[in-house]
C-alpha positions in Angstrom: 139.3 -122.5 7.1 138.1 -123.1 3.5 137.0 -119.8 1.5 134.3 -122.3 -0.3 130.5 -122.1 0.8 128.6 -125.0 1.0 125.1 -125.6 0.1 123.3 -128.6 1.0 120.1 -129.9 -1.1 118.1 -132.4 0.7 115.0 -133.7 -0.9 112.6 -136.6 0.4 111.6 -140.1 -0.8 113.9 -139.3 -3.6 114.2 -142.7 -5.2 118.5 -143.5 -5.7 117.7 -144.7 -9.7 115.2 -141.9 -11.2 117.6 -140.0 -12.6 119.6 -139.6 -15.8 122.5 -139.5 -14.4 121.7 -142.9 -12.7 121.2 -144.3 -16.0 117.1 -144.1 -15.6 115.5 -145.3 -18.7 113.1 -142.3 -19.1 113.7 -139.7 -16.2 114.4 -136.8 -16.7 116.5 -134.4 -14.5 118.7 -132.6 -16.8 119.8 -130.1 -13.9 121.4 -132.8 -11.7 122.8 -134.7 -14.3 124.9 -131.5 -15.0 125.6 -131.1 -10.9 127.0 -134.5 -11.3 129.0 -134.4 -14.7 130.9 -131.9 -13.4 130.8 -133.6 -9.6 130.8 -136.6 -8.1 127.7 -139.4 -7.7 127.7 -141.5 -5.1 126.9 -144.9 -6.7 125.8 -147.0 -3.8 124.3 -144.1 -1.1 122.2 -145.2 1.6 119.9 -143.7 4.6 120.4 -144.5 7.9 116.6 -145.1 8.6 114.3 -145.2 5.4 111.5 -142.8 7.5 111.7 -139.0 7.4 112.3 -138.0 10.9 115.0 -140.5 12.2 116.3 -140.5 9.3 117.3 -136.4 9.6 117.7 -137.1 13.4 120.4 -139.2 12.2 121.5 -137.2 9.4 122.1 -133.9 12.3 124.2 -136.1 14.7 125.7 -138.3 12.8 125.0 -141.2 14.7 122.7 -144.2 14.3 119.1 -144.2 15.2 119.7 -147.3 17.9 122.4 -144.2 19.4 119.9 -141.3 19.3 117.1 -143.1 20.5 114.9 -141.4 18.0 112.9 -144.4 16.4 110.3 -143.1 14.9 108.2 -140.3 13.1 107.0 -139.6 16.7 110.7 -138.8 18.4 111.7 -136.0 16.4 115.3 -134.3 17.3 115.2 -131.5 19.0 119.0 -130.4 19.4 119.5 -132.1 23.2 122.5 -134.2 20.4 125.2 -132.0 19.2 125.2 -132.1 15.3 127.1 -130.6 12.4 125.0 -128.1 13.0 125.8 -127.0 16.4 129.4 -127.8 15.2 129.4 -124.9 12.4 128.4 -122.8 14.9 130.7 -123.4 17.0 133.1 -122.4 14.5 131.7 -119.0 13.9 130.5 -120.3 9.9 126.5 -118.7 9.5 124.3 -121.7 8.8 121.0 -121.3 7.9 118.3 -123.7 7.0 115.6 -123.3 4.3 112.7 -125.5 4.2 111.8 -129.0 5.1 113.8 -130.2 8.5 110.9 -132.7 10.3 112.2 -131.8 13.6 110.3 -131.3 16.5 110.0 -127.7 17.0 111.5 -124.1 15.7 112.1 -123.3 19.1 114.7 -125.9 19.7 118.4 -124.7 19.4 118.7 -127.1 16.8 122.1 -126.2 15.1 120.5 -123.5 13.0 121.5 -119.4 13.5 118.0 -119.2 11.7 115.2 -121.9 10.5 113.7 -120.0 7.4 109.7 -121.3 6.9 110.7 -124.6 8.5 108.5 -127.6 8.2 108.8 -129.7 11.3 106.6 -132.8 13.0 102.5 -132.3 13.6 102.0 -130.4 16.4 106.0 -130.9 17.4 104.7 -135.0 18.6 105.1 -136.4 14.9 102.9 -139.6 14.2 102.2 -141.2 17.5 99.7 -143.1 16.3 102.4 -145.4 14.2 104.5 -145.9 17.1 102.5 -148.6 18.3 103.6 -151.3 16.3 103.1 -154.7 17.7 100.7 -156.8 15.2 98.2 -157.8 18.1 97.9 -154.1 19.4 98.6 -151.4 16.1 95.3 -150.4 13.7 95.8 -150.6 10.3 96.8 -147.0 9.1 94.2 -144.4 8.6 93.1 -143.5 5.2 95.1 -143.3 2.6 98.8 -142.4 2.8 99.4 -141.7 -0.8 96.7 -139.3 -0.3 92.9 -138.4 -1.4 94.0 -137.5 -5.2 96.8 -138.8 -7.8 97.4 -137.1 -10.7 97.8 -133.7 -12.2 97.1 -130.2 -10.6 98.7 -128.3 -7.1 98.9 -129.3 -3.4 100.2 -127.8 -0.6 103.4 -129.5 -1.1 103.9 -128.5 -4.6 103.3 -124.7 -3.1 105.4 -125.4 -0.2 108.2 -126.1 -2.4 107.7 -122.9 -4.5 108.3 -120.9 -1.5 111.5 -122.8 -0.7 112.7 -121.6 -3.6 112.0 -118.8 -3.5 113.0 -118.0 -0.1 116.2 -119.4 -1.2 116.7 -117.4 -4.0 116.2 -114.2 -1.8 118.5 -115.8 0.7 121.0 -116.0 -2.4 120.7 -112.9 -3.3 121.0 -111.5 0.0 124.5 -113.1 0.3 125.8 -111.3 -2.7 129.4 -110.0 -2.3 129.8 -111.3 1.3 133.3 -112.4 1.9 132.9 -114.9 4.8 131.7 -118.7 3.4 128.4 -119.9 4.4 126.3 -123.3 5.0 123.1 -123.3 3.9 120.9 -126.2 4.5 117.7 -126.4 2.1 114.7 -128.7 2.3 112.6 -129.8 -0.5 110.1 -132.0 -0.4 109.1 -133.4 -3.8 109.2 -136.4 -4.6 107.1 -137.5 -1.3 103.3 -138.1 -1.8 100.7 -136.5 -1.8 101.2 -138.1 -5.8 100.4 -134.7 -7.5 102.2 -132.5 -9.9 101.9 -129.8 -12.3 100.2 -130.6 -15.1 103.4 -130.2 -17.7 105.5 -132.2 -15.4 102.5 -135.6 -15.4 102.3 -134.8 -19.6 106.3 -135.7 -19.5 105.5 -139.7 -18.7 102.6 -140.6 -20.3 100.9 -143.8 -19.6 102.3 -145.7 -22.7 105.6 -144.7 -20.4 105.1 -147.0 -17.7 107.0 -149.7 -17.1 105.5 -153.2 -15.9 107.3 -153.0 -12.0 109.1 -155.9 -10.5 108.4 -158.7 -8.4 104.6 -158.2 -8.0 102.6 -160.7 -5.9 100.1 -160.3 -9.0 102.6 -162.0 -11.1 103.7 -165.1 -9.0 105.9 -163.3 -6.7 105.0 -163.9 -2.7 106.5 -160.8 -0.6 108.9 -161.5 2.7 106.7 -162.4 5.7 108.3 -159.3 7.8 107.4 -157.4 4.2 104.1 -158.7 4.2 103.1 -158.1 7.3 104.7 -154.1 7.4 103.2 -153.3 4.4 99.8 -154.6 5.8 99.9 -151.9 7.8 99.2 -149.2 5.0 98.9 -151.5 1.6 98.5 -148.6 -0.8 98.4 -150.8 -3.8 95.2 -152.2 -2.5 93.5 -148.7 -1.9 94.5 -147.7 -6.0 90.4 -147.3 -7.0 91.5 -148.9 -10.3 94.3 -149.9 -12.4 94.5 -146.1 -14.3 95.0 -144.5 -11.1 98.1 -147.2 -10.3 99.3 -145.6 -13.4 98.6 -142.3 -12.4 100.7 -143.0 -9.5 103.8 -143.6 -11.7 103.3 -140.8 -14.0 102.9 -138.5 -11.3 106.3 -139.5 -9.1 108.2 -139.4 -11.8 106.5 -136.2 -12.6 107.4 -135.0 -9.0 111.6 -136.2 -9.9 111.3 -134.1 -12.7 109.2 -131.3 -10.4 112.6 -131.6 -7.7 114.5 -131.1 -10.5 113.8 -127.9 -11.9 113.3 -126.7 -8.4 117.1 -127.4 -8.4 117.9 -125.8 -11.3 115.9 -122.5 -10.3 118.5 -122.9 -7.3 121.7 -123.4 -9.3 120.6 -120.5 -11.5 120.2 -118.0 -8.4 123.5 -119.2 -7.0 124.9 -118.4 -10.4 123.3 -115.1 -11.3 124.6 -113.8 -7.9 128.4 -115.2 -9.0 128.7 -117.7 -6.2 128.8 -120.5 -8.1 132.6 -121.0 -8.4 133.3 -120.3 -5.0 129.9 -122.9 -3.4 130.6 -126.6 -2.6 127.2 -128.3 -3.7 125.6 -131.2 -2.2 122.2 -133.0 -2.9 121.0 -135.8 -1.5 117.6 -137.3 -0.4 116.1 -138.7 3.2 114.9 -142.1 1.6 113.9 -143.2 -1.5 110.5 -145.0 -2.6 109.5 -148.2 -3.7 107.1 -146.8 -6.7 105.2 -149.6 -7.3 107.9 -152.7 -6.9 106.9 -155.4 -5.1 103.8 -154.3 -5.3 104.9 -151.5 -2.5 105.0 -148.0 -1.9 106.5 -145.2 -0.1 109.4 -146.5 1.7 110.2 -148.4 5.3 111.9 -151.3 3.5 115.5 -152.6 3.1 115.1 -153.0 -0.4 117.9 -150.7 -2.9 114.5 -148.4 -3.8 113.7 -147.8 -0.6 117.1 -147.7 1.7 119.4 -146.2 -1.3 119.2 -142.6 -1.8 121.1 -140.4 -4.3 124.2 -138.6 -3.6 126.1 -136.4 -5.7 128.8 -132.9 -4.7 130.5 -130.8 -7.3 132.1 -127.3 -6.2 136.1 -126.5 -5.9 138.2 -129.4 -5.6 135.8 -132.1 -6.0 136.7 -134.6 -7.9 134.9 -135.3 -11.3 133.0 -138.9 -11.8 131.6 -141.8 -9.6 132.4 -143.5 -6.4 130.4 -147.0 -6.2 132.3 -147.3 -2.6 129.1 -147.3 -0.2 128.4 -144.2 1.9 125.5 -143.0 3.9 123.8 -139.7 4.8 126.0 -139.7 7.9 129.1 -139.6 6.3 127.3 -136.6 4.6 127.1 -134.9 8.0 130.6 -135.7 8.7 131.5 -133.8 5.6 129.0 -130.8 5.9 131.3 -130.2 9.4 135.0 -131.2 7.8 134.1 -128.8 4.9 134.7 -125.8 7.6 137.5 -128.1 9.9 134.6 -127.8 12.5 134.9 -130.5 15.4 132.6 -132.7 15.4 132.5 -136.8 16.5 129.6 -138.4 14.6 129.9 -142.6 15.1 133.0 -145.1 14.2 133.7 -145.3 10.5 132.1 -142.2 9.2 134.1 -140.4 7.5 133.9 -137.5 4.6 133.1 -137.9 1.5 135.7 -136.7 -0.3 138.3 -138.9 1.5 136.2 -141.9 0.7 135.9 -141.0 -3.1 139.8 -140.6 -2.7 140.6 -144.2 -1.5 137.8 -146.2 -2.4 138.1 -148.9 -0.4 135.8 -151.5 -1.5 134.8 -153.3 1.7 133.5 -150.2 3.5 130.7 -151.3 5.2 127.2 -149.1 5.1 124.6 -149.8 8.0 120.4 -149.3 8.1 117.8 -149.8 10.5 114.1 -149.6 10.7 112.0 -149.8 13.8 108.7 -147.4 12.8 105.6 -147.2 11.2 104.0 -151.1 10.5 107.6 -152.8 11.6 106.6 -155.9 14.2 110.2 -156.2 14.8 113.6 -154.3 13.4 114.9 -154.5 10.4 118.7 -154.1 9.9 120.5 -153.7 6.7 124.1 -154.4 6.8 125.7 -153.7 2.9 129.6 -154.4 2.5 131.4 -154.5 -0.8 129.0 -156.2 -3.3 126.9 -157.9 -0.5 124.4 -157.0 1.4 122.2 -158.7 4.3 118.9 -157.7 5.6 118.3 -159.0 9.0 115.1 -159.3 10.8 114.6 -159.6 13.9 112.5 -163.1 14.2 112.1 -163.5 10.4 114.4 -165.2 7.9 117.1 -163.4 6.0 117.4 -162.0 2.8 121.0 -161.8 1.2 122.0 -160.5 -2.2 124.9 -160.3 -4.4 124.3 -156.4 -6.1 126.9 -156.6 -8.3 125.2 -159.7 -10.1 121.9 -159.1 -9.2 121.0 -155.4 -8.6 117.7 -155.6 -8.8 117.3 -158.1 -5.9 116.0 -160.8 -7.3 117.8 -163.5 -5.8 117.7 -163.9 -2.2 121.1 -166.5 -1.6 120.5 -166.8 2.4 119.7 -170.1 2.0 122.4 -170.4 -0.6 125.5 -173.0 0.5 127.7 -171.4 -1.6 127.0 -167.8 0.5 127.0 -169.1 4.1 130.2 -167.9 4.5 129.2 -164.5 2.8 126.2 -164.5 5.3 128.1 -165.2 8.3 131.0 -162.7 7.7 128.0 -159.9 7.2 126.1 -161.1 10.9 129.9 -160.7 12.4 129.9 -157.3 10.8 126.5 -156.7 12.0 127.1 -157.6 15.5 129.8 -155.4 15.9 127.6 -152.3 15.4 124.8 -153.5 17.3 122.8 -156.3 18.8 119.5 -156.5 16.8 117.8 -158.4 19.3 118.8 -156.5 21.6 118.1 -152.8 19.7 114.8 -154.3 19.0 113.8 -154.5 22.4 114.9 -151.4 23.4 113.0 -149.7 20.5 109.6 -151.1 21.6 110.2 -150.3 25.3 111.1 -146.8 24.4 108.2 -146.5 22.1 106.0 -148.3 24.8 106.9 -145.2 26.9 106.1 -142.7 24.7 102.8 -144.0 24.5 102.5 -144.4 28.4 103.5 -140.4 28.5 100.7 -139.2 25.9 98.1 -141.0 28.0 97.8 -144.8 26.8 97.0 -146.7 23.6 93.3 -144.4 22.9 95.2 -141.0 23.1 98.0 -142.5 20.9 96.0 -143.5 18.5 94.4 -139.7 18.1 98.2 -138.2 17.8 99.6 -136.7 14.9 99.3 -136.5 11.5 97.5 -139.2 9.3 99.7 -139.2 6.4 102.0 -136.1 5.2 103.0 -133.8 7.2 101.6 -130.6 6.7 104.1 -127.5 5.4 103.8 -124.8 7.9 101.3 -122.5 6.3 98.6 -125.8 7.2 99.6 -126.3 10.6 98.9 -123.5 12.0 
């Protein structure tokens, strides 16, 4: 069994792009630019599920949301799957967890020898209330999901993260001069709304910053009808109060990068001061990104690169240096959290490690994504293959684009002669992972149930939390 550690850093809605290292314009996150010069960055990184909780339901198991059955951010996992988790323990490695998980409860055995200050689902039922989804029966969203205040100061979260760290630099330090290698799982939660920051982190993108965003139905540019009608659900951009506070918004999430950042360095620095550092395989990635503004959307629960791409980089002994623009996903990330240890563990066909993928680079690996949650009237699939990538909706037209000549997305070719043999080659690929129709069905009736259980439609609607989950110390 390898002698090397292995840390894993797992923030949420961590937009793929806003970093240096990424080649961000203005961002800046000096601490994992250096993780990844002397790493490697996944280039083209995606989620599984651009929601929180079946997105780390997935990321546990390895397996896709339409094979866990967890939908939602109301079908949290609870450790009934085996994951890499349960895997590592197996094994006899200690693995510990820090932080943010968005499971359902700490009482679970949920692949963890101990959950330190874990943040899990409302009440362990997540957001019921968003589960009912179909356009003639759902309410638009409660208040407003960005939250009360954007800009400068302190929120729970921003505390919540503190104590991460600092749990984890006690944790750390604890482990100094232990001879058997670890996993230890930590989970931050910056950059996800509420949009506040400390005040020195908003001062480093002022106003002037900003950049115009793309594709705004302002300008000229009509939304997807699925798009339009999910982001009817919640439509932060209309609840802004006026055009400063948009801005606001900006400056503060890239304030909150720049917040997840230094958290990250404080945790480098710990792991280095206790003289771990050469002997720790380090991993960060994120649950989702966030659309920030583009197309006049944001949060996430979208197809689009700033909401299904995440950002993916590992350095320690024996990783290569660089980038890999091969596609990968955070399930390939649990298959290499358990072959890190040689643990066994069977997460679904064609995930693989990540250090054998940055190895062969093959090309044409194909990266799958699926959304059935909050404000979706039918699934959305994402199927991305090489350059290409489809997004499929169930009962809505396609969208198709070329990222390697257009990577911002601005170009849907579905319609495109020229790419109808591109298109059809992706549904084939599509297919043969699951039948959308088919998934999509199965997703309502499942999330039909749930609401069936908690007493009908009127008690569903009274479930959970309105908008972000609340870090342990305002639960209780």
């Amino acid at each position: 069994m390898t002698k090397s550690n292995l840390l894993v850093i797992l923030s949420d809605e961590h937009q793929s792009r806003a970093m240096g290292c990424a080649g961000h314009p203005f961002v800046k996150t000096p601490n994992l630019d250096r993780l990844a010069a002397r790493g490697m960055r996944f280039t083209n990184a995606y989620t599984p599920c651009p929601i929180c909780v079946p997105a780390r339901a997935s990321f546990a198991t390895g397996l896709y949301p339409h094979q866990t059955r967890m939908w939602d951010n109301a079908m949290p996992y609870e450790g009934s799957i085996r994951g890499w988790g349960h895997a590592l323990q197996e094994k006899g490695v200690p693995v510990e967890s820090i932080g943010k998980l968005h499971y359902r409860s700490e009482e679970d055995p949920a692949g963890f020898d101990v959950e330190h200050i874990p943040m899990m689902v409302a009440d362990g039922v997540g957001m019921v209330w968003a589960s009912i989804r179909k356009e003639d029966e759902r309410i638009l969203g409660p208040g407003r999901m960005l939250g009360d205040y954007i800009g400068p100061g302190n929120s729970k979260y921003t505390d919540y993260d503190e104590a991460v760290v600092a749990r984890t630099k006690t944790w750390l330090d604890d482990r100094n001069g232990g001879e058997d290698p670890w996993c230890l799982y930590v989970g931050l939660v910056a950059p996800h709304f509420p949009l506040v920051v400390p005040q020195e982190f908003y001062d480093m993108y002022p106003a002037d910053m900003m950049p115009e965003v793309k594709l705004h139905p302002n300008k000229g540019h009509p939304r997807h009808p699925w798009v339009e009608k999910q982001n009817a659900f919640m439509d932060s951009e209309a609840k802004f109060k006026s055009e400063d506070e948009r801005i606001s918004a900006l400056r503060a999430y890239y304030g909150l990068c720049s917040w997840l950042d230094y958290n990250i360095g404080q945790i480098l620095a710990a792991l280095e001061e206790c003289g771990q550092l050469d002997n720790t395989t380090i991993i960060y990635s994120s649950d989702h990104g966030d659309n920030v503004g583009a197309r006049g959307l944001w949060g996430k629960s979208n197809m689009y690169e700033e909401s299904a791409a995440v950002p993916m980089i590992m350095a320690g002994p024996n990783v290569a240096t660089g980038t890999c623009d091969t596609p990968v996903s955070l399930l390939d990330l649990a298959a290499t959290i358990a072959t890190h240890f040689e643990a066994d563990f069977t997460p679904t066909d064609g995930v693989t490690d990540l250090s054998s993928i940055a190895a062969d680079s093959p090309k044409e690996r194909v990266v799958f994504s699926e959304y059935h949650a909050a404000g979706a009237v039918s699934g959305a699939f994402m199927l991305r293959k090489g350059d290409w990538k489809l997004i499929h909706y169930v009962g809505f037209p396609d969208e198709l684009f070329n990222l390697a000549e257009d990577p911002e997305e601005l170009r849907n070719l579905a319609t495109d002669p020229d790419s109808a043999a591109k298109l059809a080659e992706l549904h084939a690929e599509l297919s043969a992972i699951c039948d959308p129709a088919a998934t999509d069905a199965q997703a309502f009736a499942d999330q039909a149930s749930l609401v069936e259980r908690v007493g009908g439609r009127d008690a569903a609607l009274g479930l959970g939390a309105p908008g972000a989950t609340p870090p342990p110390e305002m639960a209780k």
